[in-house]
Legacy VTK file of the C-alpha trace (Angstrom):
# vtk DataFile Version 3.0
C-alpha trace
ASCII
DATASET POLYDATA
POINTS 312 float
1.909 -3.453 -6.809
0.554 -5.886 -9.892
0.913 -3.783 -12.953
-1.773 -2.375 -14.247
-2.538 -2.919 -18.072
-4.651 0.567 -18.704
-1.592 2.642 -18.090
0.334 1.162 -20.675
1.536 4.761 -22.834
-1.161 6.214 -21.535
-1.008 10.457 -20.500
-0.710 11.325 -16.603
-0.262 14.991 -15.594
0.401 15.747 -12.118
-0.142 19.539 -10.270
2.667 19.595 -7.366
5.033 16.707 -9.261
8.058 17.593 -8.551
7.739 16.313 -4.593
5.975 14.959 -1.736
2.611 12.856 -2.681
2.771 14.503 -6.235
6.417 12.710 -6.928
5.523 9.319 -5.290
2.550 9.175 -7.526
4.617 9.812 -10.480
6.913 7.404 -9.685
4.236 4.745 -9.727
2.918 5.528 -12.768
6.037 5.805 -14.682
6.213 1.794 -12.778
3.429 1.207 -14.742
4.429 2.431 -18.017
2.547 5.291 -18.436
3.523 8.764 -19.655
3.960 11.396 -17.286
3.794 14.825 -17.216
4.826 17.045 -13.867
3.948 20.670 -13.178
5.460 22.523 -10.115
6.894 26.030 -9.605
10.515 25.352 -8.989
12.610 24.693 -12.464
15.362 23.013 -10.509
13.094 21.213 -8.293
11.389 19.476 -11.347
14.882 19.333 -13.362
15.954 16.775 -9.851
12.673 14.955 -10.566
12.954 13.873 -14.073
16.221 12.630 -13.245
14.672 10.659 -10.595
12.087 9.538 -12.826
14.239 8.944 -15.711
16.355 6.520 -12.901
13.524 5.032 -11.745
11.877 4.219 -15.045
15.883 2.576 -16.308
15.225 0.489 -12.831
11.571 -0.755 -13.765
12.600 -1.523 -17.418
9.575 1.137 -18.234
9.820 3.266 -21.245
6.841 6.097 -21.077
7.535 9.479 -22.007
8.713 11.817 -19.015
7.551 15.686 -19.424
7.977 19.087 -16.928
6.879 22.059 -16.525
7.476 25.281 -14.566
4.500 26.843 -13.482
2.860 28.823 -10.651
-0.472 27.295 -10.410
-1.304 29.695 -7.500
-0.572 32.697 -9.780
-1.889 31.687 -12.981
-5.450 31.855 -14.169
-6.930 29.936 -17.126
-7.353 32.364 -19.974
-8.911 32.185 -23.614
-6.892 33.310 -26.374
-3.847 31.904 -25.309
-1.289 31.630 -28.527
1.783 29.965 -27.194
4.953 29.110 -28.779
4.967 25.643 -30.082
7.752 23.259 -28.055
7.599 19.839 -28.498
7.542 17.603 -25.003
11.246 15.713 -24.064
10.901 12.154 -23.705
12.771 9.707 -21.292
15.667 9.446 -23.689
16.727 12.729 -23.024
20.342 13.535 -22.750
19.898 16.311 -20.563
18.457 17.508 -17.665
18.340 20.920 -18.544
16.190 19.695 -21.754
13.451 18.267 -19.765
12.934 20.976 -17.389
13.359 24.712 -18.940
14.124 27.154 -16.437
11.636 29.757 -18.074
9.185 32.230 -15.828
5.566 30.849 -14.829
4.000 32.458 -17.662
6.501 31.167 -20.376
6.125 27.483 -19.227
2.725 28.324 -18.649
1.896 28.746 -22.476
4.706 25.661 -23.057
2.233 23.675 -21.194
-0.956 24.677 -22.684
0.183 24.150 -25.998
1.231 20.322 -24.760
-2.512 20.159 -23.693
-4.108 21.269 -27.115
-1.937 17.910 -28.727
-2.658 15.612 -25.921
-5.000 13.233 -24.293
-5.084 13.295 -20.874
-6.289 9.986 -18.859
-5.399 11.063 -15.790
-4.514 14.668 -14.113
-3.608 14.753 -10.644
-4.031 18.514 -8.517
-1.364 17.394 -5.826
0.219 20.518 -5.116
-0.496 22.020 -1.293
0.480 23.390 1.596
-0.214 22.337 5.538
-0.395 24.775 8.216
-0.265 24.819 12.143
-1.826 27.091 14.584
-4.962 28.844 16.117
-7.247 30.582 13.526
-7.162 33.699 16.323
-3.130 33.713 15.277
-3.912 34.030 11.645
-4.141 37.347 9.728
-5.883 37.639 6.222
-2.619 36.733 4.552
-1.342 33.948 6.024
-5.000 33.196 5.177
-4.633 33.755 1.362
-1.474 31.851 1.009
-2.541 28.903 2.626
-6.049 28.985 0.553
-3.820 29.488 -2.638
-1.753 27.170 -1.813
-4.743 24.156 -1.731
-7.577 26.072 -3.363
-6.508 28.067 -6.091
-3.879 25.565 -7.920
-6.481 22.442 -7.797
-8.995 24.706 -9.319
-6.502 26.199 -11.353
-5.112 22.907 -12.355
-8.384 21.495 -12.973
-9.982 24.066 -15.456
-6.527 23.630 -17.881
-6.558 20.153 -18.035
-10.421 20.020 -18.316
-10.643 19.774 -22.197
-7.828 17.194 -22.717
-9.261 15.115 -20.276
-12.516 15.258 -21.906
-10.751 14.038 -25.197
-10.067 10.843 -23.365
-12.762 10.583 -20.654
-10.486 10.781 -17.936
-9.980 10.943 -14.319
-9.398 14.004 -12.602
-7.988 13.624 -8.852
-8.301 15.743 -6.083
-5.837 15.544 -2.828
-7.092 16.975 -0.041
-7.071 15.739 3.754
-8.708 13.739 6.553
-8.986 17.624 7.840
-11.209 18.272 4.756
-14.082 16.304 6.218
-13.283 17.178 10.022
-12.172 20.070 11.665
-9.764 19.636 14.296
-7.948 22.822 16.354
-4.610 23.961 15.565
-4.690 23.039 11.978
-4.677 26.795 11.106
-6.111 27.642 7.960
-5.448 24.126 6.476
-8.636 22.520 7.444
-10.428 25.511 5.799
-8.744 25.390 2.913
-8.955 21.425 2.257
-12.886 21.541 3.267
-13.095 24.063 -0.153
-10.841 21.005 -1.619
-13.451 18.491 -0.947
-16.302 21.164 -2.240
-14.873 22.006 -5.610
-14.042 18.319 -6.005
-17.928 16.956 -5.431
-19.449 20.008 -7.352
-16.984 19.253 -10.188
-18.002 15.759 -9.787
-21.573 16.860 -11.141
-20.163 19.269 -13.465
-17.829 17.464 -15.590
-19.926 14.325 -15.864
-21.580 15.405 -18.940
-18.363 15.396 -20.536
-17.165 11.724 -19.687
-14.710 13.096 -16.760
-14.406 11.449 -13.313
-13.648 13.024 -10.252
-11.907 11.235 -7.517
-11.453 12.831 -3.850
-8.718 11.790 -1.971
-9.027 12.985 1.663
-6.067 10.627 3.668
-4.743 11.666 7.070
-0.867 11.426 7.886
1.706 10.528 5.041
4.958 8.999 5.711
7.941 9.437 2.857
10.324 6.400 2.936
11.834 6.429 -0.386
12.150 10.233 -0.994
15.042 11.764 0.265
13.527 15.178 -0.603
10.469 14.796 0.859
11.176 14.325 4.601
8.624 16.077 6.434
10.029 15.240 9.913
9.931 18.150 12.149
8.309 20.573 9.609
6.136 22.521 11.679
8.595 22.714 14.811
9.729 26.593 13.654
6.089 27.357 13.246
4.572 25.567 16.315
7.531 27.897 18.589
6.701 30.936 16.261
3.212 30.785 17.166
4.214 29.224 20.299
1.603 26.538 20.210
1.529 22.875 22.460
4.372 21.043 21.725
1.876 18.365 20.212
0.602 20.110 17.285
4.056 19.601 15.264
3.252 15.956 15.376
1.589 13.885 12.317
-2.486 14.997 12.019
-1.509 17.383 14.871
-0.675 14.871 17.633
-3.888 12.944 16.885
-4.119 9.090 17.277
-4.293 8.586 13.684
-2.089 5.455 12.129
-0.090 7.525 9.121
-0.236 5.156 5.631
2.977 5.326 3.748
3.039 7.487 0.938
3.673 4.603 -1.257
1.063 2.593 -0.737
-1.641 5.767 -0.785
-0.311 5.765 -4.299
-1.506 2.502 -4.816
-4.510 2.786 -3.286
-5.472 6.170 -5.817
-4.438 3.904 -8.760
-6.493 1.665 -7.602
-9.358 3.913 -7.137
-8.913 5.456 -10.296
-8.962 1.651 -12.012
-12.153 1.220 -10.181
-13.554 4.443 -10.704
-14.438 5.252 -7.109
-15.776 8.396 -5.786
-14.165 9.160 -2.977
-11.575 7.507 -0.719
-11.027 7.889 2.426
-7.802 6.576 4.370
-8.546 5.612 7.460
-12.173 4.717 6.440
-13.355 5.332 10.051
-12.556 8.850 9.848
-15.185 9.041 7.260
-18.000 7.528 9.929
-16.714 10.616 12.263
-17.516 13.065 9.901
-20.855 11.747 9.125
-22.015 11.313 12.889
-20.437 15.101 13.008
-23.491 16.167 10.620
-26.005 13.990 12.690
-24.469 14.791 16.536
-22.030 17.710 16.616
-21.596 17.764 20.228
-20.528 14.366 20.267
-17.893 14.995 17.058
-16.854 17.698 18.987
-16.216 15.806 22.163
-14.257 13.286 20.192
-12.321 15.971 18.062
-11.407 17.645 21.891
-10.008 14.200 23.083
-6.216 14.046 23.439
-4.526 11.890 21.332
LINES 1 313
312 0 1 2 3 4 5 6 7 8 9 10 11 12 13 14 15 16 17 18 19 20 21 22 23 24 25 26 27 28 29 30 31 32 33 34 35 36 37 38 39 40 41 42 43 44 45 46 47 48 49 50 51 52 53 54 55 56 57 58 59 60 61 62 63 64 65 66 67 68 69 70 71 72 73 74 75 76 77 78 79 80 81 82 83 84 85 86 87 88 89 90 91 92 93 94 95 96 97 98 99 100 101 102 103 104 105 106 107 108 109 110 111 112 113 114 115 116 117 118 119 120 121 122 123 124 125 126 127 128 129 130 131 132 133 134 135 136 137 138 139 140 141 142 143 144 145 146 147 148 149 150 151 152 153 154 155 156 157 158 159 160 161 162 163 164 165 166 167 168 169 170 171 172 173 174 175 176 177 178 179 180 181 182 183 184 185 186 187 188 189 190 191 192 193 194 195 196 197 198 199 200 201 202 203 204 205 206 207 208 209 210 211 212 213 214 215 216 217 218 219 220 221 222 223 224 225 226 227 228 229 230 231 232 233 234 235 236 237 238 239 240 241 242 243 244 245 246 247 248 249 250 251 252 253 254 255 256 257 258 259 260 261 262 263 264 265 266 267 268 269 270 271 272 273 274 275 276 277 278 279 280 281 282 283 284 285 286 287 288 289 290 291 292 293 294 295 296 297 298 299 300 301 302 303 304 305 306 307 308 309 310 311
């Protein structure tokens, strides 16, 4: 990828950093010489990560600023009257790891990182954290419900509402990752295609809300994502526990749930949202045909159905 000029020491903060989509997307950034922040749940997790990033960014000859924090987004709400201890943010020349990451509870870190937010301005904040699901929605109890609408729901919205201000201060771009099962419901996604169609709601109604206040909203809704270059993000054979749990067909623990969908590489999604974000787009959709489905789904729902029913 070309580098990008705008993200020259510019401030990124990604929601579900320290893996998967969220990492890969850091890693790009940090290519293009932008500060980065990363918020996930797991101290140790995001400790691993800033080491990766810190490696990466020595291998790209890239000096931004590398921050973490620890925090639950699916347990935290944002609240007024927050007075949190001042910290200041580590930087890539930290010696070490335990300085860029501290292993504090969620609401510790939690005021750590709102106090980074009252100094900062945001350009770009990325709600990447999730979880997928497998399964029948007549399997599902309330719960297993919850967790999986927490999961998706809860820390984009989460996410979203603490970053809102500092993105304001410098009219930035906030990005939502949800799914090609956001825009089309397929069986056997369990509660995942519930909770990603509330993705792609709060992102277009935010899209109206926080244009007043010089923020764009981009939805991502991509179908399957390949990891090459992340050895802790190999999502090979994830759902085969829960797929002979809930004993479902042996095709549902495949990529977009054995569907004949071409999976994009999680590297070049990155890219492509980059890109988007440079070209302030709306909404991208990956593959764009998938986005034709849904729309003839509103006009002719038998005939979405018919194709959703198809195997393979």
């Amino acid at each position: 990828m070309k580098k990008l000029k705008q993200w020259q020491g510019r401030w990124a903060c990604i929601g579900g950093g320290s893996a998967g989509l969220g990492l890969v997307l850091a890693r790009q950034l940090v290519r293009q010489g932008a500060n980065v922040a990363i918020v996930g749940r797991d101290p140790i997790r995001l400790a691993q990560a800033v080491l990766d990033l810190e490696a990466f960014a020595v291998q790209c000859s890239t000096s931004g600023k590398i921050v973490s924090f620890s925090v639950d987004l699916a347990s935290t709400r944002p609240m007024a009257g927050v007075s949190p201890l001042i910290e200041s943010p580590n930087t890539l020349n930290s010696s070490s790891p335990s300085s860029s990451t501290s292993p504090l509870n969620s609401t510790g870190d939690l005021s750590r990182w709102l106090e980074w937010l009252n100094h900062v301005q945001l350009d770009l904040a990325i709600a990447a954290a999730g979880k997928s699901d497998r399964g029948y929605l007549r399997q599902l109890n309330v719960d297993e419900l919850r967790i999986i609408f927490e999961a998706n729901v809860s820390t984009s919205f989460a996410f979203g509402q603490y970053c809102e201000e500092s993105l304001s201060r410098g009219k930035g771009t906030l990005v939502h990752i949800s799914s090609l099962a956001g825009i089309v419901a397929a069986p056997g996604m369990g509660a995942y295609s519930i909770a990603k169609h509330a993705v792609v709601a709060l992102s277009r109604q935010l899209r109206l809300e926080l244009a007043p206040k010089g923020i764009r909203v981009l939805l991502i809704c991509p179908g399957p994502i390949t990891f090459k270059n992340l050895t802790n993000s190999n999502h090979q054979g994830r759902y085969d526990e829960l797929v002979k749990q809930r004993e479902l067909p042996p095709e549902l623990a495949k990529p977009a749930a054995g569907k004949n969908i071409r999976a994009i590489d999680a590297d070049s999604l990155a890219e492509k949202i980059l890109l988007a974000v440079e070209a302030s787009t709306k909404e991208l959709t990956i593959p764009k045909k998938v986005r034709w489905l849904a729309a003839l789904g509103m006009l002719f729902p038998s005939f979405a159905d018919y194709m959703l029913a198809k195997k393979g």
